[in-house]
C-alpha positions, 0 to 999 in steps of 0.5 A: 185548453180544448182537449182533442176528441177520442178517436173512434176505429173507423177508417174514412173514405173520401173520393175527391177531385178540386174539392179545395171549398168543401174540404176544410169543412168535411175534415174538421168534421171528421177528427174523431175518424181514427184514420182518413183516407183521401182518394183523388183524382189529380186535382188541379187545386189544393185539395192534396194541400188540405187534405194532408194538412189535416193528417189525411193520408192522399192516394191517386186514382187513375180511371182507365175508363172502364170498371172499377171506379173509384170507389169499389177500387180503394175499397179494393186496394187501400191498406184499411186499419180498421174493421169498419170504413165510412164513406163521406163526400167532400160536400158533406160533414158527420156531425158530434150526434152522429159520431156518438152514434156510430162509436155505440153501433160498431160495438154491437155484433148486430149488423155488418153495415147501417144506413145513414140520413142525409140532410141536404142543403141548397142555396143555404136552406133545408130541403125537407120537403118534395121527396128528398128527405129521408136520404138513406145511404148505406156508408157505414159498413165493414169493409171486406163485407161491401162493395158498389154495385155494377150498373153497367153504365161505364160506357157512357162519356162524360159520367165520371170517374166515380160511383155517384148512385150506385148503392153497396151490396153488403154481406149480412145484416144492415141497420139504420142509424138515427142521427143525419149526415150533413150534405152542403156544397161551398162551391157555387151554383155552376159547379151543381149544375154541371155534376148533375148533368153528368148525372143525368147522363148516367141516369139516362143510361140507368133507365136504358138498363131498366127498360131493357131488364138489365138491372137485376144481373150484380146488383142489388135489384128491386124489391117493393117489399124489400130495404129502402133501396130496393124499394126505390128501384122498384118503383124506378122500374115503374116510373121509366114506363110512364108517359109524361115524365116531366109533369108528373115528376111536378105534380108528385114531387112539388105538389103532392110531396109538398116541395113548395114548402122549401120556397125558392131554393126547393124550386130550383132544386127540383127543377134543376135536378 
């Protein structure tokens, strides 16, 4: 008989909406959490089905359009267990390596949060390449001490009720954890593409915000010589000023950065994205 994995005290966080393809998967991966948390939003599926057969506990979010969205709200208002919260989306899985990993960090009194590497898969191969690996997101963290950035952009139709790249500002030192989080999606090409153009819709207000240098006010604003975030931003500042966007964003991130590498399916993803 296989004996059931120790729990680890961490509560996880999953925002979820119609996620019935991706969620068996993302549960079986997280049966070391020692409690669950599924924040949905009405799903028309059997997401609430799954999740509950997994022992997850579901609580219903209703957006009012405005501020906050769905994840600072349940960081807000969930009747966390434990001290530490890790944030996972149905798409992606926390492997046994990484686990071990965060079972050792959360011990330490070195750091209230860590960032953690995705590694992302499309159309069932590894993009390793053209700038999209290493993926830091900080999703490890205490959860009194973080919360999701602002970025002003609410009034944007049609972005959804979630935060999608805002980034947690937390409250004290932040780590990096070595081992990666899976990100897979089950579901079919379609569904990427219309998540991602939401995105681009948020995004275009992001950039809006950066030319107009309304970026700085309540978030965790750029800095070259700062985190890896920080950094990012930075050099998004620079980006939204260039001109011929979309043949150098070729030249960088398919050429330069070596994005033919991943073939077909790093081709569409950088195309599509």
């Amino acid at each position: 008989m296989t004996s059931k994995p120790k729990k680890i005290p961490i509560s996880v966080l999953i925002p979820a909406k119609n996620e019935e393809l991706n969620l068996p998967a993302c549960l079986e991966s997280l049966a070391q959490a020692d409690e669950i948390f599924m924040v949905d939003s009405q799903s028309s599926d059997r997401s609430v089905e799954i999740a509950e057969s997994y022992g997850s506990k579901v609580v219903q979010f209703y957006f009012n359009g405005g501020w906050p969205k769905k994840k600072n709200w349940s960081l807000d208002n969930l009747p966390f267990r434990n001290e530490w919260v890790l944030i996972v989306d149905c798409d992606e899985r926390i492997t046994p390596e990484l686990w071990a990993e965060i079972a050792r960090s959360i011990q330490k009194d070195d750091y209230n949060g860590y960032f953690i590497n995705r590694k992302v898969f499309f159309l069932g191969k590894w993009i390793r390449y053209g700038g999209k690996y290493p993926d830091w997101n900080l999703r490890l963290f205490k959860h009194k001490q973080g919360r999701y950035e602002n970025l002003k952009t609410e009034e944007v139709p049609n972005t959804g009720d979630n935060e999608v790249h805002e980034h947690v500002i937390l409250e004290g030192k932040v780590g990096y954890l070595k081992e990666d989080m899976i990100h897979e999606d089950f579901r079919d090409v379609y569904h990427w593409l219309e998540r991602h153009n939401r995105y681009s819709n948020w995004e275009a207000r992001v950039y809006y915000n950066l030319l107009e240098g309304k970026d700085d006010l309540g978030t965790i604003g750029s800095n070259l010589l700062g985190n890896v975030v920080q950094r990012k931003r930075f050099l998004k500042k620079v980006w939204v000023r260039l001109p011929f966007k979309p043949i150098l964003r070729f030249l960088i991130f398919y050429i330069i950065r070596l994005g033919f590498l991943d073939g077909r399916a790093g081709y569409i993803f950088m195309v599509a994205c």
